[in-house]
C-alpha positions in Angstrom: 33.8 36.4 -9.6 34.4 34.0 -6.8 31.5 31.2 -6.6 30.6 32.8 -3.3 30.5 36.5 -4.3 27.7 35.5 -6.5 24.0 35.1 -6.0 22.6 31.4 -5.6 21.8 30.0 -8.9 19.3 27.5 -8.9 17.2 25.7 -11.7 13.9 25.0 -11.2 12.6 21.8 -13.7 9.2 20.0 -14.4 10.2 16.5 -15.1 7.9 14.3 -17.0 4.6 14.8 -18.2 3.4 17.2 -15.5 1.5 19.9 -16.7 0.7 21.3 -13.1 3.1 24.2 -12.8 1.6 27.0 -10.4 3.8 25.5 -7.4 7.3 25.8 -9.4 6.5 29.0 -10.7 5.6 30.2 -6.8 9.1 28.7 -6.2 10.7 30.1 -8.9 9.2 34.0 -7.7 9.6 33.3 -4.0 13.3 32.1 -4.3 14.4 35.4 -6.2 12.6 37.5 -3.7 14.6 35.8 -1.0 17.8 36.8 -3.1 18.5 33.9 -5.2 19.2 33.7 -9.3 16.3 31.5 -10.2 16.1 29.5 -13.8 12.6 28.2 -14.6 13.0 25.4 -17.2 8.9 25.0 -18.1 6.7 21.9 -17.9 8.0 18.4 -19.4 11.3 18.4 -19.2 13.7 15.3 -19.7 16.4 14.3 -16.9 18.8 14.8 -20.0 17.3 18.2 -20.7 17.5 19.4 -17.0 20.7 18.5 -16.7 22.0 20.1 -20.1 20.4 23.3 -18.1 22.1 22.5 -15.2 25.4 22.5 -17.2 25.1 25.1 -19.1 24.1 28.3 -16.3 26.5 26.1 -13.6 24.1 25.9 -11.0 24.4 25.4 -7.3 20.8 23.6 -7.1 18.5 21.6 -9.2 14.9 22.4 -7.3 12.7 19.7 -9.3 8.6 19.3 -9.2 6.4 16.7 -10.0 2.5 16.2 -9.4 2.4 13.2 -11.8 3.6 10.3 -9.7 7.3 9.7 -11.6 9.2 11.6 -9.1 11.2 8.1 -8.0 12.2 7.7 -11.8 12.6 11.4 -12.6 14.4 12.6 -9.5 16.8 9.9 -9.3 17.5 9.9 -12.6 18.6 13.6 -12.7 20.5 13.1 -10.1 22.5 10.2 -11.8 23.0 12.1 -14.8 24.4 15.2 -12.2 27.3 12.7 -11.3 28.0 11.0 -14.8 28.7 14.7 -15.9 30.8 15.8 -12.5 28.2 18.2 -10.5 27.9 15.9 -7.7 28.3 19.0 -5.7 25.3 20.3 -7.2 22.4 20.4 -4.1 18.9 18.0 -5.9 15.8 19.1 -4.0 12.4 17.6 -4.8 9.0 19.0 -3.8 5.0 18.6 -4.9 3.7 15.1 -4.5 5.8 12.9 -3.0 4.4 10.1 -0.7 6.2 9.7 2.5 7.1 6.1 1.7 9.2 7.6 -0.8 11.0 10.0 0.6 13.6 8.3 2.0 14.2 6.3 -1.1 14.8 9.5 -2.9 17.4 10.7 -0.3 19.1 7.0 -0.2 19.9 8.4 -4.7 20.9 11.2 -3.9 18.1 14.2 -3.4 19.0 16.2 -0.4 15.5 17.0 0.4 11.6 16.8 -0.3 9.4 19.7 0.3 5.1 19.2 0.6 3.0 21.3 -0.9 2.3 24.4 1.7 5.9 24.7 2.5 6.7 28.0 2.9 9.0 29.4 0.7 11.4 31.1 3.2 12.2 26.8 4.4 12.7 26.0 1.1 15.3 29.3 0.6 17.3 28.5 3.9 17.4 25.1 3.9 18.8 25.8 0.6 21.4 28.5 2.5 22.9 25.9 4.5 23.1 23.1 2.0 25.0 25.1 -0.7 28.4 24.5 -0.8 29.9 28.2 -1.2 
């Protein structure tokens, strides 16, 4: 099966010690309504351990959370560990709690996007449409 003959797989990941999950599991149930293969990894996960997932279902995107305060180490570092292992075509997106001051330092490494909490799922599932390389 051609890459784009098959649903949108994405993987959605808990980085860190964030426990607060209600947000990425929303995500995770929204995004296969709107059509999309969706891969919940569970709560505190590592970068290596996301990206392993990643690897092993060949995602198109890695949709991370965090309510803790370590996006700027977490997300970053996923995304690092995306390019040492050749998925730089793999589309990063971050939401939860994410400061504005640090937003564009997460783009500057590499994540593609950062979504707030009340973003409506349908933004989320077509900015990820027109991001995807298919």
């Amino acid at each position: 099966m051609k890459k784009q003959d098959r649903k949108i797989r994405i993987l959605i990941a808990k980085p860190g010690l964030d426990g607060h999950d209600r947000g990425a599991k929303m995500m995770t149930l929204g995004l296969r309504d709107e059509g999309m293969e969706v891969i919940y990894s569970g709560i505190r996960q590592t970068p290596e351990s996301i990206v392993n997932i990643a690897v092993q279902e060949g995602v198109d995107v890695v949709g991370l959370s965090c309510l803790s305060g370590s996006h700027n180490y977490h997300f970053a570092s996923v995304v690092e560990r995306l390019r040492q292992r050749g998925m730089e075509d793999v589309l990063v997106i971050g939401g939860g709690i994410v400061p504005p001051e640090d937003i564009a330092f997460l783009m500057e490494r590499g994540v593609k996007a950062v979504f707030g909490p009340g973003t409506r799922i349908n933004v989320v599932a077509d900015f990820i449409r027109e991001h995807v390389a298919r």
